[in-house]
Backbone as ProteinMPNN parsed JSONL, in Angstrom:
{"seq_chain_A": "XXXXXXXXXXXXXXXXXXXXXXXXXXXXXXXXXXXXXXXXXXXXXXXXXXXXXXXXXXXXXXXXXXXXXXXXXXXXXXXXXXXXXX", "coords_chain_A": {"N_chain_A": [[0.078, 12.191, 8.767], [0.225, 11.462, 5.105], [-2.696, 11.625, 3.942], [-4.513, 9.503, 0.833], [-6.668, 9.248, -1.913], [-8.534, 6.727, -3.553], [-9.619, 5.175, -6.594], [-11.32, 2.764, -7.072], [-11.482, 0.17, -9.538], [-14.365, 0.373, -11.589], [-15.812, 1.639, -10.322], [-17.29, 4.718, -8.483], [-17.45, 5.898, -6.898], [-14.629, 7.811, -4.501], [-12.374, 6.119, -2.583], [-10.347, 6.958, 0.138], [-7.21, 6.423, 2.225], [-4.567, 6.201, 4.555], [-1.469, 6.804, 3.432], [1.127, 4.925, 4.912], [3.99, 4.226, 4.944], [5.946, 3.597, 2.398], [7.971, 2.126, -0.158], [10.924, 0.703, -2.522], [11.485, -2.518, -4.109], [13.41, -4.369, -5.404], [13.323, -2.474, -8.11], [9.943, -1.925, -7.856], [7.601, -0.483, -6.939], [5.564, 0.048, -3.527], [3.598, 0.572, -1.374], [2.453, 1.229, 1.862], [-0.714, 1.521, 3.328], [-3.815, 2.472, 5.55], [-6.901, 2.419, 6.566], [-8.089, 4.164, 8.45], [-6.429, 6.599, 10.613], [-5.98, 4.871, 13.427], [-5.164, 2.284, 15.988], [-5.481, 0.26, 15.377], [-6.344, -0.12, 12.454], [-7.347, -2.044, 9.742], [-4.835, -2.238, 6.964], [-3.512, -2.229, 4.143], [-0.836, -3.725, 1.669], [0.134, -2.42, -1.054], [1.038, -2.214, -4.787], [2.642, -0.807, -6.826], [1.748, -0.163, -10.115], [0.956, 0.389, -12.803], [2.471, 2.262, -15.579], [5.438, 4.107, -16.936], [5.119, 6.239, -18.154], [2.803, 6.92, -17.221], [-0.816, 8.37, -16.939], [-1.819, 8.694, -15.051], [-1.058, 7.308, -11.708], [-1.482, 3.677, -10.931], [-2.446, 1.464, -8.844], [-2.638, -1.76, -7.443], [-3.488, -4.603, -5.045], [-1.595, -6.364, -2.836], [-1.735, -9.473, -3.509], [-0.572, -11.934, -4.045], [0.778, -14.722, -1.922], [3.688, -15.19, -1.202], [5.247, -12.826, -2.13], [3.601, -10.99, -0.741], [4.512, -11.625, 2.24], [6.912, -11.171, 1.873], [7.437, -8.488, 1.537], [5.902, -7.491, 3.38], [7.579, -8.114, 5.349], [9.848, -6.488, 4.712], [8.214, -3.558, 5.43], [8.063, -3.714, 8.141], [10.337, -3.664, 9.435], [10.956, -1.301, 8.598], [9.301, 0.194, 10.338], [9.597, 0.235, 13.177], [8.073, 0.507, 15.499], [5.61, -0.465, 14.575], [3.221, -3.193, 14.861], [2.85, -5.043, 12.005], [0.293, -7.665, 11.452], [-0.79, -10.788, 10.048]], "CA_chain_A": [[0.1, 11.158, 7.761], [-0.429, 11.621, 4.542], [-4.278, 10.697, 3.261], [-4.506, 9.623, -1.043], [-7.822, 9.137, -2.577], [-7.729, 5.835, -4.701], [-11.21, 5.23, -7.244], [-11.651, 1.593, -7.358], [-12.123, -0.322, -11.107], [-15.838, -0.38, -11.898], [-16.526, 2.123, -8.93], [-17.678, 5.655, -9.321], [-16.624, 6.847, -5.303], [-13.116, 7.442, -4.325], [-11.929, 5.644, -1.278], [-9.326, 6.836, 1.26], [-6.424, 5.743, 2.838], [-3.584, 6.719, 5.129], [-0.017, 6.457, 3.567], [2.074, 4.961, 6.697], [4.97, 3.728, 4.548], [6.453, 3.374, 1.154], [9.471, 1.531, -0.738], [10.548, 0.307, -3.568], [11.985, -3.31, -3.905], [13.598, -4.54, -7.258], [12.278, -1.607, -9.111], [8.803, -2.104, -8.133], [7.175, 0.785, -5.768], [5.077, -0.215, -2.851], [3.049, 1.478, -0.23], [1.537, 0.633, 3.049], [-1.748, 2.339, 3.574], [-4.559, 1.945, 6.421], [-8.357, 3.033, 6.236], [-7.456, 5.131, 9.265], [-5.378, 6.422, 11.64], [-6.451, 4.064, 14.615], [-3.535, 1.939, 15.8], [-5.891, -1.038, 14.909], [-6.777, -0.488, 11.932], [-6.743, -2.845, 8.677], [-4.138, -2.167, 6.527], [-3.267, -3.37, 3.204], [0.152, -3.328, 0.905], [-0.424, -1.811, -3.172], [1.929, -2.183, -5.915], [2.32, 0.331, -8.442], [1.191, -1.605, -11.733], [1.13, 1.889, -14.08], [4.19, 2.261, -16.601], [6.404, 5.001, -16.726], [4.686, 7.284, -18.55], [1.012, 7.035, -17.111], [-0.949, 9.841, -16.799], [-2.041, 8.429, -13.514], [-0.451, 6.19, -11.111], [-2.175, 2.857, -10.485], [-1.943, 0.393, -8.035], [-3.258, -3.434, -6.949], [-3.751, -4.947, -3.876], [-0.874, -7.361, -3.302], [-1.686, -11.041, -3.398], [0.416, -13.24, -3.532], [1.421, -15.103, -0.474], [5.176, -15.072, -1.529], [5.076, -11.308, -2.355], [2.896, -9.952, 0.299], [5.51, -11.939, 3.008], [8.314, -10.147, 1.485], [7.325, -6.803, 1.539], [5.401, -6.927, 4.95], [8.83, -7.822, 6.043], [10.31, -4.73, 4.277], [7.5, -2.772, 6.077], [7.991, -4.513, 9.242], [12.068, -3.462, 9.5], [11.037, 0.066, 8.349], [8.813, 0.571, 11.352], [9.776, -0.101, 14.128], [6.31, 1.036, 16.404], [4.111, -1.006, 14.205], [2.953, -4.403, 14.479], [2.474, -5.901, 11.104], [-0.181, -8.732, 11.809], [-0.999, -11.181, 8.579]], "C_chain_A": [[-0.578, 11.682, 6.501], [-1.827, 10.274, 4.215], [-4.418, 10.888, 1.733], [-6.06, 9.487, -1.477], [-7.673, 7.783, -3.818], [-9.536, 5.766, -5.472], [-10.728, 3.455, -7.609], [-11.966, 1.127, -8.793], [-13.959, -0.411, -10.829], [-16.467, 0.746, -11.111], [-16.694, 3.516, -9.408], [-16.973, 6.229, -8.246], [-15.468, 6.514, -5.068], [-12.787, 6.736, -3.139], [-10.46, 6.154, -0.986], [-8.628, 6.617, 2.016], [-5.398, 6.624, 3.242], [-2.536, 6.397, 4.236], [1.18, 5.969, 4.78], [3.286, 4.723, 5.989], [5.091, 3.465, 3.072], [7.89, 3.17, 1.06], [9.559, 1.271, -2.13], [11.66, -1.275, -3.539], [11.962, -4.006, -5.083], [13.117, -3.961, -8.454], [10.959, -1.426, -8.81], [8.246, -1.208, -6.963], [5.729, 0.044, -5.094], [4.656, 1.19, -1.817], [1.977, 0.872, 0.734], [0.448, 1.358, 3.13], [-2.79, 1.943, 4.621], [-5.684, 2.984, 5.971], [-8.557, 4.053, 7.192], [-6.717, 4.982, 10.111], [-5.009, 5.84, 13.245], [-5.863, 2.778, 14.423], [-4.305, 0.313, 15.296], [-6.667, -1.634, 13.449], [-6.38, -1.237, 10.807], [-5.931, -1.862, 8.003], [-3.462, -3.376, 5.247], [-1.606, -3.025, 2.296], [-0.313, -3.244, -0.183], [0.89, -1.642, -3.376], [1.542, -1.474, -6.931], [2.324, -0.778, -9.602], [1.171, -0.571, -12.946], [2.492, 2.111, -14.298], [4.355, 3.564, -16.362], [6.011, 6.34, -16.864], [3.155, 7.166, -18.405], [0.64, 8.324, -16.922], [-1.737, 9.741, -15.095], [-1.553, 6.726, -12.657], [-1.69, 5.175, -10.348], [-1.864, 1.723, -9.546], [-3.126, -0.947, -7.86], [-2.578, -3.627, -5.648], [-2.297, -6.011, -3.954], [-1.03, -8.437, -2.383], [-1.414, -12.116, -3.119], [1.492, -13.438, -2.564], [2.754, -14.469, -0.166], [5.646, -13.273, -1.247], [5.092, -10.581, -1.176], [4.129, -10.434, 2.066], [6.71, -11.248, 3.054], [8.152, -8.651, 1.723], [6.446, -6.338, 2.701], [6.938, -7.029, 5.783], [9.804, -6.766, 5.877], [10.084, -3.84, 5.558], [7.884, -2.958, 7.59], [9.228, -3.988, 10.047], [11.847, -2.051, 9.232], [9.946, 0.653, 9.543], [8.672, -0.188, 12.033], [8.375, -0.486, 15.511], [5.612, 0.465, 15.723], [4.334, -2.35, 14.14], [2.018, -4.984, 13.07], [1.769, -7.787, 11.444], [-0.9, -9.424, 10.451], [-2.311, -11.85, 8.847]], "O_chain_A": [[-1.675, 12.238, 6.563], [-1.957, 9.05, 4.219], [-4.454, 12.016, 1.239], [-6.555, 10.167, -0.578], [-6.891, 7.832, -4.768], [-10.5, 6.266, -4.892], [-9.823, 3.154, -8.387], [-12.85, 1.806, -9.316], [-14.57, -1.128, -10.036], [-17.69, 0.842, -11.21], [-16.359, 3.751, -10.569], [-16.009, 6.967, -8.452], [-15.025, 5.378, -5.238], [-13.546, 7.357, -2.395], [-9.513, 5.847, -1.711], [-9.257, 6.486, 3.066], [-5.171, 7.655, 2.608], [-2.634, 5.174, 4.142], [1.941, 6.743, 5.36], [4.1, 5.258, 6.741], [4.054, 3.036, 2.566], [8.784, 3.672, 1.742], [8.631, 1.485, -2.91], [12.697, -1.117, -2.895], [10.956, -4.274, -5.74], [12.67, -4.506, -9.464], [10.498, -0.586, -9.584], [8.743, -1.506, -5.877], [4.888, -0.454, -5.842], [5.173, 2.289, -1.619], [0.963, 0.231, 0.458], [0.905, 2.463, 2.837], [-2.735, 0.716, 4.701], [-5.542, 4.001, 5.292], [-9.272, 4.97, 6.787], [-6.254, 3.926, 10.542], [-4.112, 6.212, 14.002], [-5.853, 2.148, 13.366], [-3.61, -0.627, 14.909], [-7.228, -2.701, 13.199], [-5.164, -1.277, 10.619], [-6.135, -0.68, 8.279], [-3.127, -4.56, 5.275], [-1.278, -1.842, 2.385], [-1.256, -3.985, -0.459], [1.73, -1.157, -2.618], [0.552, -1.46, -7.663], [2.827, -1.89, -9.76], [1.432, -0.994, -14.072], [3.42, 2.147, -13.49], [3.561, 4.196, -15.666], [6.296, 7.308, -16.159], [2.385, 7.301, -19.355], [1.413, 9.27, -16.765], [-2.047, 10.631, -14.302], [-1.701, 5.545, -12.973], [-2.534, 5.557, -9.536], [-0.803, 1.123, -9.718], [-4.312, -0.886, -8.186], [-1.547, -3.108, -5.22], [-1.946, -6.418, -5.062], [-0.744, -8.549, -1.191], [-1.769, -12.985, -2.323], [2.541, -12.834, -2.343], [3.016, -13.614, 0.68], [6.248, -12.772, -0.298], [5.958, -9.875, -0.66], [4.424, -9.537, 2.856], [7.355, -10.846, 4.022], [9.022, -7.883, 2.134], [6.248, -5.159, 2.993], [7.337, -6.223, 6.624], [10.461, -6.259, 6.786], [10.903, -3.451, 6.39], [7.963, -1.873, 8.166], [9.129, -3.888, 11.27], [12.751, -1.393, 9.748], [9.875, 1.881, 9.49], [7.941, -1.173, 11.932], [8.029, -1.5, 16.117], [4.465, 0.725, 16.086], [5.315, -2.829, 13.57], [0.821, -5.274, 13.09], [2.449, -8.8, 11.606], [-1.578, -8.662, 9.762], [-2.938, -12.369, 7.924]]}, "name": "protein", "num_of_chains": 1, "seq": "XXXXXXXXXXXXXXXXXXXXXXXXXXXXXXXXXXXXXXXXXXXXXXXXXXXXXXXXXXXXXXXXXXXXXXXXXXXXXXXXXXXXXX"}
């Protein structure tokens, strides 16, 4: 699996996460990530939020109910072996 390095707003240390999955759904790029590779661990979905021409790609946590329903079901259909639990 790949592991990314993300630096939090406000924060000075990078935090770490697994990549388990990525899509993109109406233009908008997503990625599943977990804090590690232990079949229980949390796991959150991020939306790319950085324009076209960033000089670094940014992401947010995703929120909203509506949203985060939709695109765990994405995730959900794209792996098979994982239980997505909300």
């Amino acid at each position: 699996m790949e592991k990314i390095s993300f630096t939090p707003a406000g924060e000075q240390e990078d935090v770490e996460f697994y990549v388990i999955e990525e899509t993109r759904i109406n233009g908008a790029s997503y990625i599943l990530v977990a804090e590690s590779e232990d079949d229980e661990a949390t796991a959150l979905i991020l939306k790319e939020v950085s324009g076209d021409n960033a000089a670094e790609v940014l992401y947010e946590i995703v929120e909203d109910d509506i949203e985060l329903e939709a695109v765990a079901n994405v995730f959900g259909e794209l792996l098979d072996d994982i239980d997505i639990q909300r």
